[in-house]
PQR file of N, CA, C, O and H, with PARSE charges and radii, in Angstrom:
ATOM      1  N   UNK A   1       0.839  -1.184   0.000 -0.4000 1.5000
ATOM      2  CA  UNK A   1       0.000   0.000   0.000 -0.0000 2.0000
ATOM      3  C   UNK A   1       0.884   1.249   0.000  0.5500 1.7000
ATOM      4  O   UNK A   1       2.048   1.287   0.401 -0.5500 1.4000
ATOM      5  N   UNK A   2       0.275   2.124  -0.433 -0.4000 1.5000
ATOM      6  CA  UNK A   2       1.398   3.428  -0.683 -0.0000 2.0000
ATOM      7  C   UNK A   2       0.534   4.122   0.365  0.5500 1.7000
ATOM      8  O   UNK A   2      -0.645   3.927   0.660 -0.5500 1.4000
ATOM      9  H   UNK A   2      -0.670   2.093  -0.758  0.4000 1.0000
ATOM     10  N   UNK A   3       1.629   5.175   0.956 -0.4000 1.5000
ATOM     11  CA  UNK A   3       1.466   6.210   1.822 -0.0000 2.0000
ATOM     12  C   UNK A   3       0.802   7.568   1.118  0.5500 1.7000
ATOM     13  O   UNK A   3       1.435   8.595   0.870 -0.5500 1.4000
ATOM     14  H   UNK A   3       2.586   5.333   0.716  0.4000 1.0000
ATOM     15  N   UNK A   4      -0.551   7.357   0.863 -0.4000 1.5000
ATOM     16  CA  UNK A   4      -0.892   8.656  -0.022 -0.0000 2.0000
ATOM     17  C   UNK A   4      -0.617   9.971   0.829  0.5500 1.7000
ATOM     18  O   UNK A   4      -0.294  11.023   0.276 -0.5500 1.4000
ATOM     19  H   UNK A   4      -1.065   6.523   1.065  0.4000 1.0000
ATOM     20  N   UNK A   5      -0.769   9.846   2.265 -0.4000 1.5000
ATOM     21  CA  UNK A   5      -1.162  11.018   3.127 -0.0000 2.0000
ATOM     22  C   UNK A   5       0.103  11.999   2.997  0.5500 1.7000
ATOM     23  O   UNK A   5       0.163  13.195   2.714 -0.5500 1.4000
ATOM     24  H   UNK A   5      -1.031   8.992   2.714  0.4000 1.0000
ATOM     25  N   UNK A   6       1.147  10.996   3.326 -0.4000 1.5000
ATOM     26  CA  UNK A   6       2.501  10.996   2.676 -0.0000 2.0000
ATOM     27  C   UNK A   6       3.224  11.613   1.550  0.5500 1.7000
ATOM     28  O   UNK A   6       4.254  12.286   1.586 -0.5500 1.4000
ATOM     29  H   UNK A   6       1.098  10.024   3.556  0.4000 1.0000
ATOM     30  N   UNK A   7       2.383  11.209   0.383 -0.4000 1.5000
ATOM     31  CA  UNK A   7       2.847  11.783  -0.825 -0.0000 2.0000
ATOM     32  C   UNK A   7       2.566  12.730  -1.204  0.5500 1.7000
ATOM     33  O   UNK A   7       3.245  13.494  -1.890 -0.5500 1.4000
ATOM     34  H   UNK A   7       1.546  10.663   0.354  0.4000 1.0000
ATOM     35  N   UNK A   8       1.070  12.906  -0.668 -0.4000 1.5000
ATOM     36  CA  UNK A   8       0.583  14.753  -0.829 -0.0000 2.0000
ATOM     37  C   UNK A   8       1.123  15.990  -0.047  0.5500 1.7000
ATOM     38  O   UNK A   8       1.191  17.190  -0.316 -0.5500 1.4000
ATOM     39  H   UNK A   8       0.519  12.285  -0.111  0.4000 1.0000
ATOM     40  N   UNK A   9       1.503  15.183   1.093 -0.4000 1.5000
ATOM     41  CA  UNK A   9       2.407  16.227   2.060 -0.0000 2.0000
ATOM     42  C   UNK A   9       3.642  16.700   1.893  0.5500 1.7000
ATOM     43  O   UNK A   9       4.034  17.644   2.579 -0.5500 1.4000
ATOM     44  H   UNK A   9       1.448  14.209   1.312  0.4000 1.0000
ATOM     45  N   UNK A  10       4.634  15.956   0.709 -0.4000 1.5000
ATOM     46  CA  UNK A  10       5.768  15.897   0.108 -0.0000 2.0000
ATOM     47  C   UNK A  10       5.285  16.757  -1.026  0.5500 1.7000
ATOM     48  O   UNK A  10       6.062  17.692  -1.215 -0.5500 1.4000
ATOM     49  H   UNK A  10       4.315  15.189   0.152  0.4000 1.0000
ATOM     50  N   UNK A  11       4.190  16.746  -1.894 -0.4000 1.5000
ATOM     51  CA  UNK A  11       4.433  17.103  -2.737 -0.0000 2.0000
ATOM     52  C   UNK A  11       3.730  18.905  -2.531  0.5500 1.7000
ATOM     53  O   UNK A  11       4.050  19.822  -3.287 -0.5500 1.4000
ATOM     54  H   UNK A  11       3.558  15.986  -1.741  0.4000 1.0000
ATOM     55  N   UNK A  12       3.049  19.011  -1.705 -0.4000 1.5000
ATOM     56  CA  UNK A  12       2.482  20.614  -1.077 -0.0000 2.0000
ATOM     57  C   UNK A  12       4.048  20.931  -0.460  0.5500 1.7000
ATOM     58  O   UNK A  12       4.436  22.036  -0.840 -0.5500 1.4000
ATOM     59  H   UNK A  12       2.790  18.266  -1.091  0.4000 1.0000
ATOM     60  N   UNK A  13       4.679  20.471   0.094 -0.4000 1.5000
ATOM     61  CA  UNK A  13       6.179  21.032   0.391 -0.0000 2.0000
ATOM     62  C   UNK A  13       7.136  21.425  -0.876  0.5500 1.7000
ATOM     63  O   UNK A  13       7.930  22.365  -0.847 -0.5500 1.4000
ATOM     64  H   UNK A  13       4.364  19.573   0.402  0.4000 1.0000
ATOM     65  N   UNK A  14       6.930  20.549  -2.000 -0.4000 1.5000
ATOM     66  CA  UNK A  14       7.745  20.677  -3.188 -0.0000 2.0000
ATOM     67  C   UNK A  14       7.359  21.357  -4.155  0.5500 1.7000
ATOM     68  O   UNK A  14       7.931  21.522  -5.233 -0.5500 1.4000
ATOM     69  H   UNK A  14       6.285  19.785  -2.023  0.4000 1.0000
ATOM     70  N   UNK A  15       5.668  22.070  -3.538 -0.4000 1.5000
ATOM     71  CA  UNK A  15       5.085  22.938  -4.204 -0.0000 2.0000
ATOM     72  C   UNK A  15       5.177  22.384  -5.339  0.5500 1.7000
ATOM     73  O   UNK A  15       6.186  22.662  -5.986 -0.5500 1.4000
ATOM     74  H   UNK A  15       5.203  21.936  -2.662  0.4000 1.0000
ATOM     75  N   UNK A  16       4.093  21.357  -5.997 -0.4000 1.5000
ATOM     76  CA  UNK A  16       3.784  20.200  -6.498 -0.0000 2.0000
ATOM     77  C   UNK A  16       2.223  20.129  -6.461  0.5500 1.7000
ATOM     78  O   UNK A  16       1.780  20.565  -5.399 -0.5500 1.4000
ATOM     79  H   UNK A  16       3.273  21.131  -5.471  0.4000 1.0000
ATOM     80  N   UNK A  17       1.230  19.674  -7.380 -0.4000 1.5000
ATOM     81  CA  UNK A  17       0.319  19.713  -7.194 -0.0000 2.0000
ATOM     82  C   UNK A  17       0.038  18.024  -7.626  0.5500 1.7000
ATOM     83  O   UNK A  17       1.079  17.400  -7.831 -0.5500 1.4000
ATOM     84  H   UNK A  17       1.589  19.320  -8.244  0.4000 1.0000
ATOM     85  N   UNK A  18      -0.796  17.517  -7.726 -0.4000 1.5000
ATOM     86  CA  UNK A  18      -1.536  15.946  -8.186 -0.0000 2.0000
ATOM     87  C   UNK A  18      -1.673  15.851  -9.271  0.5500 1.7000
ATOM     88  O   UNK A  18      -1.375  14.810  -9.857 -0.5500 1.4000
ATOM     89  H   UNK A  18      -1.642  18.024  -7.559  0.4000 1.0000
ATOM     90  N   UNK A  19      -2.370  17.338 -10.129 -0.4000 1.5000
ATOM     91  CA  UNK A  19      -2.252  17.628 -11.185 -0.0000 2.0000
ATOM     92  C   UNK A  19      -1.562  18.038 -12.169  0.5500 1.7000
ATOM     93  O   UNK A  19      -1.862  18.180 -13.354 -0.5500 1.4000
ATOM     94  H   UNK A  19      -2.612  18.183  -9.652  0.4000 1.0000
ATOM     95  N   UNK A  20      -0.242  18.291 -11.387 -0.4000 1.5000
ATOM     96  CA  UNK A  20       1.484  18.459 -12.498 -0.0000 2.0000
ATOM     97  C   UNK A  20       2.334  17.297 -12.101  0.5500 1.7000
ATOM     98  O   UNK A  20       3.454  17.051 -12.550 -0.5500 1.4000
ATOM     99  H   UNK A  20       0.002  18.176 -10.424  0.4000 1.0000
ATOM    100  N   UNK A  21       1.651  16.585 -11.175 -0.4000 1.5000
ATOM    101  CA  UNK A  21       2.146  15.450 -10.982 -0.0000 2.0000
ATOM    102  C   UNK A  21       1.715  14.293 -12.611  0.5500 1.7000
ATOM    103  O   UNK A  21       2.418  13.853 -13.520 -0.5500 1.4000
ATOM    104  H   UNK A  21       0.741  16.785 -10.810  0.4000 1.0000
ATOM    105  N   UNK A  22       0.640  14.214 -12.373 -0.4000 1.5000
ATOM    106  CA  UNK A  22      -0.213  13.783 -13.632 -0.0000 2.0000
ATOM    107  C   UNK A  22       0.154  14.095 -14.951  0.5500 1.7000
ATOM    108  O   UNK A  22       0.535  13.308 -15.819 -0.5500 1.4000
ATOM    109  H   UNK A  22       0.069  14.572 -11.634  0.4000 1.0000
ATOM    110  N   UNK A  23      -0.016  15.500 -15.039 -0.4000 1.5000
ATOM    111  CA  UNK A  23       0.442  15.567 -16.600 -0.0000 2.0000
ATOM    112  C   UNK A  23       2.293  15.447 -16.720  0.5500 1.7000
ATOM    113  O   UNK A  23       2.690  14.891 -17.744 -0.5500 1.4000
ATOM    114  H   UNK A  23      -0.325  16.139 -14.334  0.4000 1.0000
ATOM    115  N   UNK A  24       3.180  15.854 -15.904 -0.4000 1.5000
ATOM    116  CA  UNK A  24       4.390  15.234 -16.377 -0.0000 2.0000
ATOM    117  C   UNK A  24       4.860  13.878 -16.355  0.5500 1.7000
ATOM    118  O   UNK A  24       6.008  13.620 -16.716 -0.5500 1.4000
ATOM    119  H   UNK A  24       2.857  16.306 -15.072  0.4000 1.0000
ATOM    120  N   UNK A  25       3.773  12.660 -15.812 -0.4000 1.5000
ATOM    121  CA  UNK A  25       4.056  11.655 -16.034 -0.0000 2.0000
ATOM    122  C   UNK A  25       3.296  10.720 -17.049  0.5500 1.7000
ATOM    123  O   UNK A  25       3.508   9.546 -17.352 -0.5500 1.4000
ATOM    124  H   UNK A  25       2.840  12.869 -15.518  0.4000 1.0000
ATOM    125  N   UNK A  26       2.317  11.640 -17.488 -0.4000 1.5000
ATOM    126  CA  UNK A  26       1.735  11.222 -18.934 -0.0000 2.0000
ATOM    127  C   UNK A  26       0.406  10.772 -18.744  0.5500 1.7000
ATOM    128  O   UNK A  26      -0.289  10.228 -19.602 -0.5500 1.4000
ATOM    129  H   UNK A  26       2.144  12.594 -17.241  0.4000 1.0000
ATOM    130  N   UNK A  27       0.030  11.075 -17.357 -0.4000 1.5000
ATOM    131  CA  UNK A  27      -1.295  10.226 -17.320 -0.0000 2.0000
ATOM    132  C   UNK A  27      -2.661  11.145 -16.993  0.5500 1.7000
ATOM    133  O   UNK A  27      -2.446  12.352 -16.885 -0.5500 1.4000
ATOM    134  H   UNK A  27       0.594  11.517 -16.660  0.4000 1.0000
ATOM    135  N   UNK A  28      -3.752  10.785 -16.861 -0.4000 1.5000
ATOM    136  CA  UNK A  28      -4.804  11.555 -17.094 -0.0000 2.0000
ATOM    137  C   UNK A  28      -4.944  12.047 -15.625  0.5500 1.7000
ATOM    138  O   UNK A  28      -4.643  11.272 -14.717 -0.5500 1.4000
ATOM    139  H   UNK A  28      -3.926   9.805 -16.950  0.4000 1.0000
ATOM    140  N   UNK A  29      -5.388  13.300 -15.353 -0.4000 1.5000
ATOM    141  CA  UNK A  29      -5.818  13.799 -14.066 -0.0000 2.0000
ATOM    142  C   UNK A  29      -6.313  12.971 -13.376  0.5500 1.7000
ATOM    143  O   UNK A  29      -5.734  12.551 -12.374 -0.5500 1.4000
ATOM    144  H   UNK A  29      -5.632  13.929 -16.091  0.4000 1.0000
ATOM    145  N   UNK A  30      -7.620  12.503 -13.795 -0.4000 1.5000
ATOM    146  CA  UNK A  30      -8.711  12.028 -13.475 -0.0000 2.0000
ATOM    147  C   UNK A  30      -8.362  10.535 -12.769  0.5500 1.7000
ATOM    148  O   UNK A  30      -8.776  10.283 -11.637 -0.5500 1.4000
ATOM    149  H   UNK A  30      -8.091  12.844 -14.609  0.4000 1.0000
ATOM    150  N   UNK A  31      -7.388   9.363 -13.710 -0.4000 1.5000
ATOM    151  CA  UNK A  31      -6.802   8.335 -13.167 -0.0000 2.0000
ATOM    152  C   UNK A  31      -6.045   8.437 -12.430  0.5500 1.7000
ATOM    153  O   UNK A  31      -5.824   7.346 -11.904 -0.5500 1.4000
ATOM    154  H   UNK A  31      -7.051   9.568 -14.629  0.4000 1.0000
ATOM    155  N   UNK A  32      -5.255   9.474 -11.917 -0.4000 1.5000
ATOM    156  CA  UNK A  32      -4.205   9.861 -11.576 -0.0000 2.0000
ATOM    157  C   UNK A  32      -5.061   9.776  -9.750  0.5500 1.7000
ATOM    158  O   UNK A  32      -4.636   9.065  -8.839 -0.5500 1.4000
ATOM    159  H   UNK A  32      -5.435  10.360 -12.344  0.4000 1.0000
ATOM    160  N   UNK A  33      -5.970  10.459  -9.682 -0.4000 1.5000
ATOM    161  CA  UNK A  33      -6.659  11.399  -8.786 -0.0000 2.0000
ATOM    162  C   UNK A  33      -7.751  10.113  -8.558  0.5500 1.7000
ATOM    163  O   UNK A  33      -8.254  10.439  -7.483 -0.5500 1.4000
ATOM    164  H   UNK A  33      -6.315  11.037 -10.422  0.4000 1.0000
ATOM    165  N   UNK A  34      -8.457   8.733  -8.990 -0.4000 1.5000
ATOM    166  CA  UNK A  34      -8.538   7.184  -8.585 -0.0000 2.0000
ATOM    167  C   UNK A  34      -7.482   6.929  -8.311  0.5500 1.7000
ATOM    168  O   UNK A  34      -7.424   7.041  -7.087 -0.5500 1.4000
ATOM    169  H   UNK A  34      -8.049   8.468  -9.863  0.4000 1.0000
ATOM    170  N   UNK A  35      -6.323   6.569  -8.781 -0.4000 1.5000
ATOM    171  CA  UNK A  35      -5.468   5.461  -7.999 -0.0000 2.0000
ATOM    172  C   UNK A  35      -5.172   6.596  -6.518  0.5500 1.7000
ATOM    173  O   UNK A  35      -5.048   6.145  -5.379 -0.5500 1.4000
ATOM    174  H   UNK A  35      -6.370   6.478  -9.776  0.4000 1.0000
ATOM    175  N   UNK A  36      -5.119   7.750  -6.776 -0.4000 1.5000
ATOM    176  CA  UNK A  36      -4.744   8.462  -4.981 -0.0000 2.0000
ATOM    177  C   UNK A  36      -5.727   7.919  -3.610  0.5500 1.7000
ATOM    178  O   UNK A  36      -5.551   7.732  -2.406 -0.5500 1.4000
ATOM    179  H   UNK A  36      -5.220   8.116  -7.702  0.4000 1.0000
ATOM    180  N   UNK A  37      -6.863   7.799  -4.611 -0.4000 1.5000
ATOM    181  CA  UNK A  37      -8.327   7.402  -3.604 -0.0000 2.0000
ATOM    182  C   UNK A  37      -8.410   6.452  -3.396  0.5500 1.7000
ATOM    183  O   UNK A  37      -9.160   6.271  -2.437 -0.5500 1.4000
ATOM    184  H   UNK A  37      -7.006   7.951  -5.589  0.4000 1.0000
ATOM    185  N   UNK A  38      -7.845   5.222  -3.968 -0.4000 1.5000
ATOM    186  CA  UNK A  38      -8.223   4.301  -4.118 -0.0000 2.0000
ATOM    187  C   UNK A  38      -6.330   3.542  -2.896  0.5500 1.7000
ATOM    188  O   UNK A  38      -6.166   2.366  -2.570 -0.5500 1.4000
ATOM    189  H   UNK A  38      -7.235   5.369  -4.747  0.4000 1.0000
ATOM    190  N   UNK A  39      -5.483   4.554  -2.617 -0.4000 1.5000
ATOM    191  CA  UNK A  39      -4.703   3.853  -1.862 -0.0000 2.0000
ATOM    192  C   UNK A  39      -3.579   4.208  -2.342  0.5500 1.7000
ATOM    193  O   UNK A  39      -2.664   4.635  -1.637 -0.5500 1.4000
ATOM    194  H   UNK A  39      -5.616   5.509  -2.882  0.4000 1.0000
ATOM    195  N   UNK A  40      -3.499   4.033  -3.980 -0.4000 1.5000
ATOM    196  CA  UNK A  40      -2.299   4.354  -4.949 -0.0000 2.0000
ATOM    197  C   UNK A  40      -2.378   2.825  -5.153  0.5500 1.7000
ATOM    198  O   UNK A  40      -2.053   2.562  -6.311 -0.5500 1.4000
ATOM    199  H   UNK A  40      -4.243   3.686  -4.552  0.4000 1.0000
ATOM    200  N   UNK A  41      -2.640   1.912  -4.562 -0.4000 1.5000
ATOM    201  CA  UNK A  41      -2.459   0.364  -4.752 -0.0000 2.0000
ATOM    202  C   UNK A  41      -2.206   0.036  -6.191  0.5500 1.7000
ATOM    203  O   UNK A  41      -1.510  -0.975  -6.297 -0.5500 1.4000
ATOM    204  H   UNK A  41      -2.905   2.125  -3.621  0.4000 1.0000
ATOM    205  N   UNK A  42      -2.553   0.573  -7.324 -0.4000 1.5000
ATOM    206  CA  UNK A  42      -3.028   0.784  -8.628 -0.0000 2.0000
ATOM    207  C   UNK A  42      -1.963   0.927  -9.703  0.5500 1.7000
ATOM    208  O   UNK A  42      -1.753   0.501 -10.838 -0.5500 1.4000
ATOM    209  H   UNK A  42      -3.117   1.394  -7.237  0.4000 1.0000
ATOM    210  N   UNK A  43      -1.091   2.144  -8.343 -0.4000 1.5000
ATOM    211  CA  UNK A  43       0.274   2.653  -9.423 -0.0000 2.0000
ATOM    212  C   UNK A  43       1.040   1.545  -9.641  0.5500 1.7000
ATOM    213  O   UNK A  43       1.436   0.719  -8.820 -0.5500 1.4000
ATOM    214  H   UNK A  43      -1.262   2.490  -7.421  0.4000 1.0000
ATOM    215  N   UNK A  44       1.248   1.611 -11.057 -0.4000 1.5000
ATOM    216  CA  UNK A  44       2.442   0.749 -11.620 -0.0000 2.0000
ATOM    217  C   UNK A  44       4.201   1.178 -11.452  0.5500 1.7000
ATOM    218  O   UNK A  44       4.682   2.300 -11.292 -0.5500 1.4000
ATOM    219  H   UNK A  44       0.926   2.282 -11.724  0.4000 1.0000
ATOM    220  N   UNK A  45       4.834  -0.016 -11.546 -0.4000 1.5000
ATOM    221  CA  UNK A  45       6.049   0.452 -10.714 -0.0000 2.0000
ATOM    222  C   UNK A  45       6.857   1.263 -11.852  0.5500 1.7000
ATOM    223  O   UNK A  45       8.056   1.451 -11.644 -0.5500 1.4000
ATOM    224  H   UNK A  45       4.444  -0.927 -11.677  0.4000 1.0000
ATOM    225  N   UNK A  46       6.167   1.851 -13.271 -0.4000 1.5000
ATOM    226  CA  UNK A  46       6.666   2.673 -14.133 -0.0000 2.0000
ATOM    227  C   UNK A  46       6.170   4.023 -13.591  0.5500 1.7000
ATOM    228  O   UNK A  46       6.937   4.972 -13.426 -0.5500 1.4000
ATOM    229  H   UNK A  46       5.193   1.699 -13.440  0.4000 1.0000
ATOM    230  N   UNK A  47       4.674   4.075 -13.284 -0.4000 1.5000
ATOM    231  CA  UNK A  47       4.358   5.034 -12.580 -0.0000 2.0000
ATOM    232  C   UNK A  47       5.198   5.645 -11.479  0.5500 1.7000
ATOM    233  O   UNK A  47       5.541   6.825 -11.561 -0.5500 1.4000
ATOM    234  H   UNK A  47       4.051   3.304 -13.418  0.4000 1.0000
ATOM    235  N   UNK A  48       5.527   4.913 -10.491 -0.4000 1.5000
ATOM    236  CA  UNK A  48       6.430   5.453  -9.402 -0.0000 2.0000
ATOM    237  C   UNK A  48       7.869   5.615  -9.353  0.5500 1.7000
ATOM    238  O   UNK A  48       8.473   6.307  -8.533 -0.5500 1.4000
ATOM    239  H   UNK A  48       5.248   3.955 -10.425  0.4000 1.0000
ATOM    240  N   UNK A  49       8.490   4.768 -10.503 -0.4000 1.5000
ATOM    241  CA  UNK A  49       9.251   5.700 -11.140 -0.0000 2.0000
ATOM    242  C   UNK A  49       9.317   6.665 -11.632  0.5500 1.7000
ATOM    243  O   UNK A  49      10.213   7.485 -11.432 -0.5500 1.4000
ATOM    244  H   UNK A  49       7.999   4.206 -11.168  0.4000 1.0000
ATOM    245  N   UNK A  50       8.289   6.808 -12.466 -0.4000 1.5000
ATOM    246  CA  UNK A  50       8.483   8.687 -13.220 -0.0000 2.0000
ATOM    247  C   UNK A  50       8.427   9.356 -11.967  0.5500 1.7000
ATOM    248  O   UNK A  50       9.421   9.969 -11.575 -0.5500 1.4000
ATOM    249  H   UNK A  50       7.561   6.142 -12.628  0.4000 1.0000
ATOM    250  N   UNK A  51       7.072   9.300 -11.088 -0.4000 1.5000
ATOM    251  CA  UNK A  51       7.090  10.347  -9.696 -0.0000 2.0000
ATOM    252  C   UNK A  51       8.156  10.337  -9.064  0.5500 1.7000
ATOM    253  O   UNK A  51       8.329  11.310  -8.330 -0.5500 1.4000
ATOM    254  H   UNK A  51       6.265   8.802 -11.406  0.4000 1.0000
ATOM    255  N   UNK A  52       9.345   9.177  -9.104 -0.4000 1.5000
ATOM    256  CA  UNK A  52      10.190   9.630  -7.937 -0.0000 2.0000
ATOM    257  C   UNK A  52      11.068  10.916  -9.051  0.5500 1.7000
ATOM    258  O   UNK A  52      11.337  12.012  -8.560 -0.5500 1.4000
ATOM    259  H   UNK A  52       9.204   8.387  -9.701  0.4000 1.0000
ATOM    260  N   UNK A  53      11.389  10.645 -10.336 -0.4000 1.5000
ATOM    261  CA  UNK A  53      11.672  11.269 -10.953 -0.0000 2.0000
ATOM    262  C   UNK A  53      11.453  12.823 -11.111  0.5500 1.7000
ATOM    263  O   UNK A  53      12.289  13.716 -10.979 -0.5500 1.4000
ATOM    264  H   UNK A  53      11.171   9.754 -10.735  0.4000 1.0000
ATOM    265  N   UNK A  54      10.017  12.924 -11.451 -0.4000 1.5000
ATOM    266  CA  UNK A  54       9.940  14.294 -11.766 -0.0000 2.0000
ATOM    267  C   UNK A  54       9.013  15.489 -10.261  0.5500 1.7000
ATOM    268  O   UNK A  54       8.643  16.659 -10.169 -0.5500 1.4000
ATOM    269  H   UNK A  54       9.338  12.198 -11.558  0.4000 1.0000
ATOM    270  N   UNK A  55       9.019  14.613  -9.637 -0.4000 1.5000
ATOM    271  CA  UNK A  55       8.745  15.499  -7.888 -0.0000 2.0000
ATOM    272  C   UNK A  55       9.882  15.871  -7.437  0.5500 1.7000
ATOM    273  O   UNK A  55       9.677  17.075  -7.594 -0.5500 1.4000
ATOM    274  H   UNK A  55       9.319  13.662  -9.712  0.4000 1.0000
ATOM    275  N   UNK A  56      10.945  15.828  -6.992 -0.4000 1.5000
ATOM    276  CA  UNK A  56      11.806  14.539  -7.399 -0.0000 2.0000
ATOM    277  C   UNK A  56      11.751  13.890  -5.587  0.5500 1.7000
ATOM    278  O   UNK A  56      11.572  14.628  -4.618 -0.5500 1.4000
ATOM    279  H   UNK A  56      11.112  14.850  -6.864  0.4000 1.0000
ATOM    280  N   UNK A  57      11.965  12.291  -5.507 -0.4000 1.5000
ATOM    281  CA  UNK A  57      12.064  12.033  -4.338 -0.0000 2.0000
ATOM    282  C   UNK A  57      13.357  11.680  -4.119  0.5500 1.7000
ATOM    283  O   UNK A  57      14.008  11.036  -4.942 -0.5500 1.4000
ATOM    284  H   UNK A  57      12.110  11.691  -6.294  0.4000 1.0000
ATOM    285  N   UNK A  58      13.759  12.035  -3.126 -0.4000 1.5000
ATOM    286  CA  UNK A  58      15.182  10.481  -2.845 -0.0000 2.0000
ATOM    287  C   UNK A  58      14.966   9.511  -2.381  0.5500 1.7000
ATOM    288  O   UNK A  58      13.944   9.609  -1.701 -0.5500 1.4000
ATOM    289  H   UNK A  58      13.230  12.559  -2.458  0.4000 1.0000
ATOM    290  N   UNK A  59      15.464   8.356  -2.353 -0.4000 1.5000
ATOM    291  CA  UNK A  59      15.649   7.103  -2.146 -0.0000 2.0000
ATOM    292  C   UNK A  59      14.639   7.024  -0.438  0.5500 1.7000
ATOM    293  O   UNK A  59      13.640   6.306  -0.413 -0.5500 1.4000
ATOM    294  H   UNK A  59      16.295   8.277  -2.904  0.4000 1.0000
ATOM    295  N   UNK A  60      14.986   7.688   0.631 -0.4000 1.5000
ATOM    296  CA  UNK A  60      14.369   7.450   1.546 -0.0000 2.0000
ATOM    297  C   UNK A  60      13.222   8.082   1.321  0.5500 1.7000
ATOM    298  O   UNK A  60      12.236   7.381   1.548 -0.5500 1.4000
ATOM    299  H   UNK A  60      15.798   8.271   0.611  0.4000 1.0000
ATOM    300  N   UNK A  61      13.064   8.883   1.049 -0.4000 1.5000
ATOM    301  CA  UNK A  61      11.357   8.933   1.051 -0.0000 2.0000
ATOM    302  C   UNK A  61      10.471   8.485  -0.247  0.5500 1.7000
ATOM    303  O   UNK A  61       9.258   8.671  -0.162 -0.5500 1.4000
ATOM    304  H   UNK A  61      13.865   9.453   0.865  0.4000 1.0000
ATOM    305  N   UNK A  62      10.947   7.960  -1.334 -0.4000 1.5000
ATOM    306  CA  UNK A  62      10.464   6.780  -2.010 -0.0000 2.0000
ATOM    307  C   UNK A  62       9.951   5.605  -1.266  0.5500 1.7000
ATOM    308  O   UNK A  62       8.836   5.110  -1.432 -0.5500 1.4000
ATOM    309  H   UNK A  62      11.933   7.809  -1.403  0.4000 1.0000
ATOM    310  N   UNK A  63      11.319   4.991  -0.008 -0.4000 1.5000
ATOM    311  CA  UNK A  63      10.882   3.918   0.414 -0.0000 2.0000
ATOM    312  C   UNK A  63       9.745   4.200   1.268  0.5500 1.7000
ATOM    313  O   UNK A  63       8.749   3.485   1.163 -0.5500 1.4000
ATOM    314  H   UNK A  63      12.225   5.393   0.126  0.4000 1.0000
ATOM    315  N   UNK A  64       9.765   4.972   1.941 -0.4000 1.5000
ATOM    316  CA  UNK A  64       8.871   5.695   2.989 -0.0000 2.0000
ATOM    317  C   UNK A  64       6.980   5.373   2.987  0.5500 1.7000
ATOM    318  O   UNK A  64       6.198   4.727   3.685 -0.5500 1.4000
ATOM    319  H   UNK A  64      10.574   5.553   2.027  0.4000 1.0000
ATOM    320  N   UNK A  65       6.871   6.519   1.399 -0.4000 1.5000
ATOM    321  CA  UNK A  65       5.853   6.280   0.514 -0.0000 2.0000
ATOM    322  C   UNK A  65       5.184   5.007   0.023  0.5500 1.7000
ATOM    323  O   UNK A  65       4.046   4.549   0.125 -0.5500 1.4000
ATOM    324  H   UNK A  65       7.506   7.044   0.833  0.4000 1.0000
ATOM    325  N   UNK A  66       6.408   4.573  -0.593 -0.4000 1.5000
ATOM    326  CA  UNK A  66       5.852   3.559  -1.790 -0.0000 2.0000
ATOM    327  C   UNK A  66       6.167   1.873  -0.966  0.5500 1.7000
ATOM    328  O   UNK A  66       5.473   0.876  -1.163 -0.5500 1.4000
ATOM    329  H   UNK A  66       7.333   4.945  -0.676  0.4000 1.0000
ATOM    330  N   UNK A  67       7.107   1.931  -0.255 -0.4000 1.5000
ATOM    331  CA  UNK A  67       7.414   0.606   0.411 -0.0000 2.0000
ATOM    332  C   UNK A  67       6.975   0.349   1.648  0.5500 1.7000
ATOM    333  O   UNK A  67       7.621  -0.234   2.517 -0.5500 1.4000
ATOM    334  H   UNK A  67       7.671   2.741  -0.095  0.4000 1.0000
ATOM    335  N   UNK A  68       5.446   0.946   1.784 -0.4000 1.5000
ATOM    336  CA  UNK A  68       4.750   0.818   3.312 -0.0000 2.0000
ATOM    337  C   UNK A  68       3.625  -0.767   3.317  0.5500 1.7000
ATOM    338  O   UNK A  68       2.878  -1.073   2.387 -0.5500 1.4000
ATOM    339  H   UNK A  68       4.921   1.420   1.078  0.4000 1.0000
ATOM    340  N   UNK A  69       3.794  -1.534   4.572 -0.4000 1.5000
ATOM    341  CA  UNK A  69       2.967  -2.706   4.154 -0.0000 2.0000
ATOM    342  C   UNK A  69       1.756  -2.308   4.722  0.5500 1.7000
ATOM    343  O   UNK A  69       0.758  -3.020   4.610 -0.5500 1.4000
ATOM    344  H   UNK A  69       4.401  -1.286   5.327  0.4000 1.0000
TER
END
């Protein structure tokens, strides 16, 4: 399960929105903004690559996020 509470709080710090999250990783607002609701359970591990990419994360708070059971 991914740490959504987590990822939105990282990304309002990185002055980052869900929605420039979305379009620089190619995907639709709208799906983007289900898989958040839905847990992130959804994102593919290409998906969370581009985000660590273009938010940008480092390594510990990737694991933080994305490697929570």
């Amino acid at each position: 399960m991914v740490d959504t509470l987590k990822l939105k709080e990282l990304l309002t710090k990185k002055n980052m929105t869900q929605e420039k999250v979305a379009a620089a990783i190619g995907m639709d607002r709208s799906t983007f903004y289900r898989k958040m609701k839905g847990g992130g359970e959804s994102f593919t591990i290409g998906d969370i690559q581009k985000m660590v990419e273009v938010i940008p994360l480092t390594k510990g708070e990737a694991k933080d996020i994305f490697l929570t059971s």
